[in-house]
Structures are given as C-alpha cells and as structure tokens.
C-alpha positions as CSV (number, residue, x, y, z in Angstrom):
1,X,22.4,-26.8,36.7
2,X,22.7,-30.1,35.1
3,X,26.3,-30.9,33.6
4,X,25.8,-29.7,29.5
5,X,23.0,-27.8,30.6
6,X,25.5,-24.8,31.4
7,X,24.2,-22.0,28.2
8,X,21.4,-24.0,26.1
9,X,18.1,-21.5,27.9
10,X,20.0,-18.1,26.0
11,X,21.7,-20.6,23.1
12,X,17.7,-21.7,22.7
13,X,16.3,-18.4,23.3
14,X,19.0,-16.6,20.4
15,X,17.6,-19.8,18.2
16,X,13.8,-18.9,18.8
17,X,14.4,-15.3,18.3
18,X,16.3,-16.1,15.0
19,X,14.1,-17.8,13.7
20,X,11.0,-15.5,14.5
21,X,12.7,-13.2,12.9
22,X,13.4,-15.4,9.7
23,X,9.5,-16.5,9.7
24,X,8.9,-12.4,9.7
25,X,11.1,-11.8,7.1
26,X,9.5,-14.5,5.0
27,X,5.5,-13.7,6.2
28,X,6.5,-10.1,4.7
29,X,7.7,-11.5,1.6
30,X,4.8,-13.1,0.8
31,X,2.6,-10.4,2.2
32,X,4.3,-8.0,-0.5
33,X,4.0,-10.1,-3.4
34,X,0.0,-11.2,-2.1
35,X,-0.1,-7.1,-2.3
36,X,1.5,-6.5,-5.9
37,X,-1.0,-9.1,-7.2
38,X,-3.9,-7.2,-5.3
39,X,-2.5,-3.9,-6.9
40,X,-2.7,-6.0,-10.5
41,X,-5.8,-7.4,-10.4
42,X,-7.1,-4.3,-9.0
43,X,-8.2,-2.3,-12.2
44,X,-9.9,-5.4,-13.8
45,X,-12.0,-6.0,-10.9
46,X,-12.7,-2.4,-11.6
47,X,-13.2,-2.8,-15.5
48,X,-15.7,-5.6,-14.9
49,X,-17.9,-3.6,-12.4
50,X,-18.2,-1.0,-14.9
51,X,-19.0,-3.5,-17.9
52,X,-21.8,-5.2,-15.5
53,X,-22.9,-1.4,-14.6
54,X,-22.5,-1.8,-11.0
55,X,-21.6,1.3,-9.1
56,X,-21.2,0.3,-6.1
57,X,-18.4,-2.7,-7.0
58,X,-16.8,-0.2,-9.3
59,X,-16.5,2.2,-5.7
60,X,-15.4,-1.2,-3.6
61,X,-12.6,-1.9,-6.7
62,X,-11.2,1.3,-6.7
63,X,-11.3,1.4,-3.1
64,X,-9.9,-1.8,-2.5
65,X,-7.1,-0.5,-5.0
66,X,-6.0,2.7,-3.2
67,X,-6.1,0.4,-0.3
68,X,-3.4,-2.1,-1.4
69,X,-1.4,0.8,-2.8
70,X,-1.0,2.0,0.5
71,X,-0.6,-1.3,2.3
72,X,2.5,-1.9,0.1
73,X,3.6,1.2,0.2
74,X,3.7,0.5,4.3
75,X,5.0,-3.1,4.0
76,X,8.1,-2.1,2.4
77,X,8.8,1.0,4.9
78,X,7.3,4.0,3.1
79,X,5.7,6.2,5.3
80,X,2.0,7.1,4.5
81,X,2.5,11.0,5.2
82,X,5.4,11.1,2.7
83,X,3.3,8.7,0.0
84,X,0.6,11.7,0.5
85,X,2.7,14.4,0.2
86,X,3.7,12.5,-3.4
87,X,0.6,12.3,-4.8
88,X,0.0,16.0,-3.9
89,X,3.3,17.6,-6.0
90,X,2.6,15.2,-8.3
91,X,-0.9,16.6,-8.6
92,X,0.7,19.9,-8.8
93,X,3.0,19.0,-11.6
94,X,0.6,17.4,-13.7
95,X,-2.1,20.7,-12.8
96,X,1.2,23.0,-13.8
97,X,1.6,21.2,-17.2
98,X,-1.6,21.2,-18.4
99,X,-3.0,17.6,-18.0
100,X,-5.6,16.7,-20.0
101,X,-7.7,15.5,-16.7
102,X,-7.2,18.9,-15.4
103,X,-7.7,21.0,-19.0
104,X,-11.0,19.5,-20.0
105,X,-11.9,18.8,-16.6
106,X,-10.2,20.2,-13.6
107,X,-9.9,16.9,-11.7
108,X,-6.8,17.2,-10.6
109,X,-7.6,20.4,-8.7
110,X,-10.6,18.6,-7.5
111,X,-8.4,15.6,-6.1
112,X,-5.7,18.0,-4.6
113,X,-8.2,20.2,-2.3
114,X,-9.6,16.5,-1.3
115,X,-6.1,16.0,-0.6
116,X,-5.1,19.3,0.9
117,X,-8.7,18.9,3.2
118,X,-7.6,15.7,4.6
119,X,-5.0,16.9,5.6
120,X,-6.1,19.7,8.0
C-alpha cells in the first residue's frame, strides 16, 4: 500500500455509508411531510369531485386518501396489520356507543365485515 494510504478504503467506506444513511434519514423526512400534505389536501380534492358531480374522482380522492394514510402510517414504522386491527375496535367502539353512522345507517357494521372479510 502506498505510505498514507494505510485505512482511507474502510475510513471512506464508514463516510459513504454515513452519509447514505443521512440522505435516508432526510429522503424520509421529506417523504413524511409530502404525505401529511397528501393526507390534507385529500378531503378537498374529494369535496370538489362531489361539487363538480363526478363519481368517479370522488372514488380516486377517497382512494388516493386511504392510500396516503397508510403510506404514512408505514413511513414512520406502524405496521399495516396493527393500523387494521385499529380501525376495527375502533369500529367496534363507535358500533357499541351508538354512532350516529351506525344508528341511522349501520355503516359501521357495513365497514367492519368489509374489514373482517379482508382479512380472511
């Protein structure tokens, strides 16, 4: 080996890997708060489709919202199982005290055998 050449390949390698790891930690950052402005905007995307009676971009809103829910939900280390499991007692609680979506309608019973089906 060439004289001062004697630990600069791991010295350089420790370097790269650091700051791979830095550009990761920063990539996610900005991926979580691209998310949280996906989950905000969301709902009016949704509101608008509905005021221009269209259907099928109120379905891609609300779909595109459940989707960014989840995303975040995995970008900062919840697991999707345990997110699903959430919803579901929460259903249950919300069934239990007599929601309005679930006295006048029964929605929520609706959404937690969807749920419940899935997961089969």
């Amino acid at each position: 080996m060439p004289e001062g050449s004697r630990g600069t390949v791991p010295n350089a390698l420790a370097e790269a890997a650091e700051l791979r790891q830095t550009r990761g930690i920063a990539q996610n950052a900005r991926t979580i708060e691209w998310l949280k402005a996906e989950v905000v905007a969301g709902p009016g995307s949704a509101c608008r489709a509905f005021l221009k009676g269209d259907p099928e971009g109120v379905i891609e809103s609300l779909a595109g919202l459940v989707i960014s829910c989840y995303l975040l939900g995995l970008r900062v280390g919840l697991d999707c199982g345990r997110l699903n499991n959430a919803i579901l007692a929460k259903l249950g609680r919300n069934i239990r005290e007599g929601h309005e979506m679930e006295s006048w309608y029964g929605d929520l019973s609706q959404l937690r055998e969807r749920f419940q089906g899935r997961r089969k």
